[in-house]
C-alpha positions in Angstrom: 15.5 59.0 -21.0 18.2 57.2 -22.6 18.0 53.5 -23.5 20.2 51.8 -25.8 21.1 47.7 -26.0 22.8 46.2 -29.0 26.1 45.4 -30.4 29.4 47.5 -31.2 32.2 46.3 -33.4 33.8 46.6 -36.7 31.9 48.2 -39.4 32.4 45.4 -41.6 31.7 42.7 -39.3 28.4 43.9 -37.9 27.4 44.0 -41.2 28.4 40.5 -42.0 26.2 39.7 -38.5 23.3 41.7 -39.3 23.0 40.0 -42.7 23.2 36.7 -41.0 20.9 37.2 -38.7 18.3 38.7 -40.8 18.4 42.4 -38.7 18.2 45.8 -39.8 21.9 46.9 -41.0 24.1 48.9 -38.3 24.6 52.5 -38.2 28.2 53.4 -38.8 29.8 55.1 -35.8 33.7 56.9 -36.2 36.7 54.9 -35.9 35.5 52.3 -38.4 32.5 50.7 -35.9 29.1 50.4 -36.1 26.1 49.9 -33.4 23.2 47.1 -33.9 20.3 47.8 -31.5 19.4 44.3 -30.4 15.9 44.1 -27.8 14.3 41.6 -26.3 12.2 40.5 -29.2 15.8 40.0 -30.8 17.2 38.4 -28.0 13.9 36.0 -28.1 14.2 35.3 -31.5 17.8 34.4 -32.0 18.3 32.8 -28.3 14.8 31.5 -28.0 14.4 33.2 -24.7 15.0 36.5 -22.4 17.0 36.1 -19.2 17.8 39.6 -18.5 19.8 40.4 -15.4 17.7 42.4 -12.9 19.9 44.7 -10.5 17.8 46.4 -8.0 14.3 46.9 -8.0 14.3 49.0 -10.9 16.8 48.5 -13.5 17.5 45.9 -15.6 20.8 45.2 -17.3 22.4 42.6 -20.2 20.1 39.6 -21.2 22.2 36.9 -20.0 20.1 34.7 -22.9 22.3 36.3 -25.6 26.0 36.3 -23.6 26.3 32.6 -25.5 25.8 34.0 -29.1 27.8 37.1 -28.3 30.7 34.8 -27.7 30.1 32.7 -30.7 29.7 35.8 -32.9 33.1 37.0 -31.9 34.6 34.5 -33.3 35.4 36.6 -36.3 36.3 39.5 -34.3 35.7 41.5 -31.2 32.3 42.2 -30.2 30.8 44.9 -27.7 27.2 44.3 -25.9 26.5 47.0 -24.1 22.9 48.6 -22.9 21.9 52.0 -20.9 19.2 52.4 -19.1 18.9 56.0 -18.0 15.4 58.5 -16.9 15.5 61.4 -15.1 18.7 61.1 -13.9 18.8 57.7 -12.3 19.8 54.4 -13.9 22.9 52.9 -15.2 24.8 51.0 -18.0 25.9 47.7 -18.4 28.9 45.9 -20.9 30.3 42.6 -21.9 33.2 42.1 -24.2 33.9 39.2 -26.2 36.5 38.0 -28.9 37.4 34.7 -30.3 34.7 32.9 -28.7 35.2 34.1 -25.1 34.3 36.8 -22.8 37.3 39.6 -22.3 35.4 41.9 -20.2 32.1 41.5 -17.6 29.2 41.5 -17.7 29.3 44.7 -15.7 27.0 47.3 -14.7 27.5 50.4 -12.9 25.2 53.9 -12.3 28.6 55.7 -14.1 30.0 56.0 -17.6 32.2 53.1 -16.7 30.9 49.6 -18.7 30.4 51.3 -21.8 34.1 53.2 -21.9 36.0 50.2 -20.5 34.0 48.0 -23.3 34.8 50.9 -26.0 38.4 51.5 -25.2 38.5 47.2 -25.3 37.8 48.4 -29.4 40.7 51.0 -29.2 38.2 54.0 -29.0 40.6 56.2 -27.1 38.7 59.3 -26.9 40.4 62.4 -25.5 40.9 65.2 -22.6 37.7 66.4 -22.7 35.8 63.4 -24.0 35.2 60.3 -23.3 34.7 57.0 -25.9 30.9 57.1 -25.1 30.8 60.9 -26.7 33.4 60.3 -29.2 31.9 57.7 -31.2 28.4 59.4 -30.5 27.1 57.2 -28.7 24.6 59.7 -27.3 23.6 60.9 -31.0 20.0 58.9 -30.2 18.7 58.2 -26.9 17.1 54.6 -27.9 17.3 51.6 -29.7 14.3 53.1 -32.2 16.0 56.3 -33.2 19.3 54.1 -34.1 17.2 52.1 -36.3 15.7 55.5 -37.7 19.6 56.4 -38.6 19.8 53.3 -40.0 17.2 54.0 -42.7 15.0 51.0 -41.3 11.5 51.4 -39.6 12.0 51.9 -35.8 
């Protein structure tokens, strides 16, 4: 299983957002970024409600509650939502990109690597030959939003 949600930007400026909205601090990722695991009791909280996009039966992708607030956060700077949802093979991912108040890129969802790359190169993660931006900013180091938190050095 792999399921992450949250936010990817600057290292500095998740910080700054953390701080302001009273979440655990980011776990620094290369290239000077940083991933915020945001769920749905974080969507609830800061949005005051959970409208996540359902795509199939079985697999649900961005919260559409917290496009808004991504958009007003990137006002500083460009922001990264992105969420996989991945078990025993099946499943997909899903991105939005947003900067200076406006959406760049999706939301988009996809059963491939797709969202989250387009999203990361969107951040100049370039990756290489034999690697994509998903691997090279380690994306895959945890498998959910808990062991992130865990790197953090917050509770999970």
């Amino acid at each position: 299983m792999h399921y992450i949600s949250g936010l990817i930007a600057q290292s500095a400026l998740l910080t700054r957002i953390a701080a302001s909205l009273d979440l655990l601090s980011p776990t620094t990722l290369p290239e000077d970024l940083a991933f915020l695991p945001i769920d749905t009791r974080d969507i609830i909280r800061l949005a005051g409600e959970s409208r996540p996009v359902l795509i199939g039966d079985d697999y649900q992708a961005l919260d559409a509650a917290f496009f808004p607030m991504v958009q007003s956060l990137s006002v500083d700077g460009r922001i990264a939502y992105v969420q996989t949802e991945y078990f025993g093979g099946g499943g997909g991912q899903a991105a939005l990109v947003a900067d200076q108040g406006e959406i760049l890129f999706g939301p988009t969802h996809d059963k491939t690597s797709g969202p989250i790359n387009d999203a990361l190169r969107l951040l100049g993660v370039q990756g290489g030959d034999d690697i994509d931006p998903f691997q090279a900013i380690g994306l895959a180091s945890h498998r959910s939003n808990d062991g992130w938190r865990k790197a953090a050095g917050g509770k999970a």
